[in-house]
MARGUMAR-301492 format. One record per residue: residue in three letters; x, y, z of N, C-alpha, C in turn. Coordinates in steps of 0.05 Angstrom, whole numbers, plus 5000, padded with zeros to 4 digits. Layout:
! MARGUMAR-301492
ALAXYZXYZXYZ/...
***
This chain:
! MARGUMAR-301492
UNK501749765000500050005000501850255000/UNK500950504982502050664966501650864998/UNK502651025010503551285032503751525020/UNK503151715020503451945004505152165024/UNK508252125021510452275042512352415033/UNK512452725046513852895035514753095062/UNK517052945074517753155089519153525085/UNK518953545062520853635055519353995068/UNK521154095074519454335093518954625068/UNK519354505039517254745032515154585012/UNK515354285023513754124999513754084977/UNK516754054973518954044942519353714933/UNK518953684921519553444901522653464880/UNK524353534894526553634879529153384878/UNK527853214865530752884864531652854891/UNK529552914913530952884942529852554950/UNK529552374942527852194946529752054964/UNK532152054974534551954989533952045019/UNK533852355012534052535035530352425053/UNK527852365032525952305043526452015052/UNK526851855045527551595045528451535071/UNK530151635074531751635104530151845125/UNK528051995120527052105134525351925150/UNK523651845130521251615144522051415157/UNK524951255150526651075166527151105190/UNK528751325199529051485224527451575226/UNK526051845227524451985246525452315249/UNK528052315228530152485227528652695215/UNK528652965220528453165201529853095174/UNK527553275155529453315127531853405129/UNK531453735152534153765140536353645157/UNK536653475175538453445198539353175170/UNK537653065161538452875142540352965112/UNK539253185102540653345084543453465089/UNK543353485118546653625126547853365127/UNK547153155144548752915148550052805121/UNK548252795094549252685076551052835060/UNK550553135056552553295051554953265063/UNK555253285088558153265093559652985092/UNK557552785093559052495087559552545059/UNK558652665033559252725006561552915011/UNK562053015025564353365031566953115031/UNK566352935051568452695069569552545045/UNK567752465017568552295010570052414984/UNK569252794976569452834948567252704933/UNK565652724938563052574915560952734912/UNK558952794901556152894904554952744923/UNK552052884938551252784963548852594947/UNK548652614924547352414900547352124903/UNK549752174902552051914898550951724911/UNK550151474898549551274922551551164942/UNK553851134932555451064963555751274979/UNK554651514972555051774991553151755011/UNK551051715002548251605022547451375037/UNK549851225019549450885030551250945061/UNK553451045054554651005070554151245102/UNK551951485093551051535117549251385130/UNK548451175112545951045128547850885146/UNK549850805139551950645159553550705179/UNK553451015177554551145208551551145219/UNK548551105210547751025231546450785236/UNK548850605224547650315239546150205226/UNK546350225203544550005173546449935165/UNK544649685157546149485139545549405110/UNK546749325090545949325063545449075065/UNK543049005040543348685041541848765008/UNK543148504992542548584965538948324955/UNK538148394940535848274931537148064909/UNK535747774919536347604883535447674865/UNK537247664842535647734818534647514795/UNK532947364816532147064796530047194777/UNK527847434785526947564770527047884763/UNK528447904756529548194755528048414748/UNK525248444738523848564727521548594733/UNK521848384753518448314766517648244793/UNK519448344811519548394839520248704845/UNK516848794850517049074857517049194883/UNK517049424888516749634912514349524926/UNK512349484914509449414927509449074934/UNK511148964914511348654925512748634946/UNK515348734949517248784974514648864999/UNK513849104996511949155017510548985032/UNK509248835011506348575010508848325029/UNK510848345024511848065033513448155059/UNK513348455076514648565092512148685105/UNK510648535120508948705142510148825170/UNK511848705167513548865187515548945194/UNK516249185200519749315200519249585189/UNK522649635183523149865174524549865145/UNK524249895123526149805108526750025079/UNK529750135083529950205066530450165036/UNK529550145015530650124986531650204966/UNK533450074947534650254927534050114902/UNK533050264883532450144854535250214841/UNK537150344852538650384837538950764823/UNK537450814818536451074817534251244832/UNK532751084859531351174870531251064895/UNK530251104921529951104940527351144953/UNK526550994964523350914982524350755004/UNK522250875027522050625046519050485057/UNK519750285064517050145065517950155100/UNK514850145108514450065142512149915147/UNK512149715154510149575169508949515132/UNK509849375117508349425093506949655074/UNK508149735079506350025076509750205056/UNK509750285027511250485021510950725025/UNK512450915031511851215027514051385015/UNK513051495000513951694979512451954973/UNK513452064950511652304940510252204918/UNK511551974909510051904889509151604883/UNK506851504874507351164874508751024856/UNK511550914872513650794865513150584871/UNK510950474875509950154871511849954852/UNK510850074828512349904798516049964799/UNK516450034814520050024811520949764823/UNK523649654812524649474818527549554832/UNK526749344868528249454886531149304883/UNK533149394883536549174871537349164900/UNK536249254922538149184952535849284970/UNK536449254997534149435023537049535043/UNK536249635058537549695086536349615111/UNK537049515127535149535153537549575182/UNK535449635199537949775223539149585233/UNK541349545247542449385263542549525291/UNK541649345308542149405334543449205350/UNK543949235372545448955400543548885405/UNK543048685407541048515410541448445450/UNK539548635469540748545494540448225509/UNK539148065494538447825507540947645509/UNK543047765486544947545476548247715473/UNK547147975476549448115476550548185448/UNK550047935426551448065403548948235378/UNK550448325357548948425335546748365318/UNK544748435323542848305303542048445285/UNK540248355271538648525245535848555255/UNK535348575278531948715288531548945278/UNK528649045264528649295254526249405269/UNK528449595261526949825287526250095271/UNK524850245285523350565270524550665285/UNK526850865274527951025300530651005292/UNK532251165312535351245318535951115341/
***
């Protein structure tokens, strides 16, 4: 199910779909999200575009990449990911775009249903029962 989300604080649709993406994930302001990735882009020499520029802020806070099979490459979408994820937090990359799904549910500015997702992110936290790292996903920082 399609979310209609736009944090963006003058209600811009401007190729920020990264900067929203990671908003709904965290809980983060747009712009506290927009500075973070800028200066991880300042750190690396890259545009804040850049997907390893963004990938890799998601990893100072504690995401992890994990890539999608591509047994069908053309026909596992945003909305099927959703449908088969009722629960969590999860971020995606088509490669040229950025959505996250929560609790099944995408949200975007626009319905990015029909895109095909090539990886997700989800948070890593310590897991206190056991002491070590797990992949429980959580909404939040």
């Amino acid at each position: 199910m399609y979310i209609r989300y736009n944090p963006n604080p003058l209600n811009l649709n401007t190729g920020d779909c990264v900067v929203r993406a990671i908003c709904a994930a965290t809980g983060q302001t747009w712009d506290a999200v927009y500075r973070g990735i800028v200066l991880t882009g300042a750190e690396l020499c890259k545009m804040p575009t850049t997907n390893e520029v963004w990938e890799k802020y998601l990893v100072s806070l504690g995401y992890v990449r994990h890539d999608l099979p591509d047994r069908c490459p053309d026909c596992y979408t945003v909305a099927d990911f959703a449908a088969d994820h009722p629960e969590g937090v999860y971020i995606l990359g088509t490669g040229d775009h950025a959505v996250t799904v929560i609790d099944g549910k995408f949200y975007d500015t626009w319905d990015s249903g029909q895109r095909v997702p090539l990886y997700y992110f989800t948070k890593q936290t310590e897991d206190k029962n056991n002491g070590i790292l797990s992949h429980k996903l959580l909404h939040g920082v």
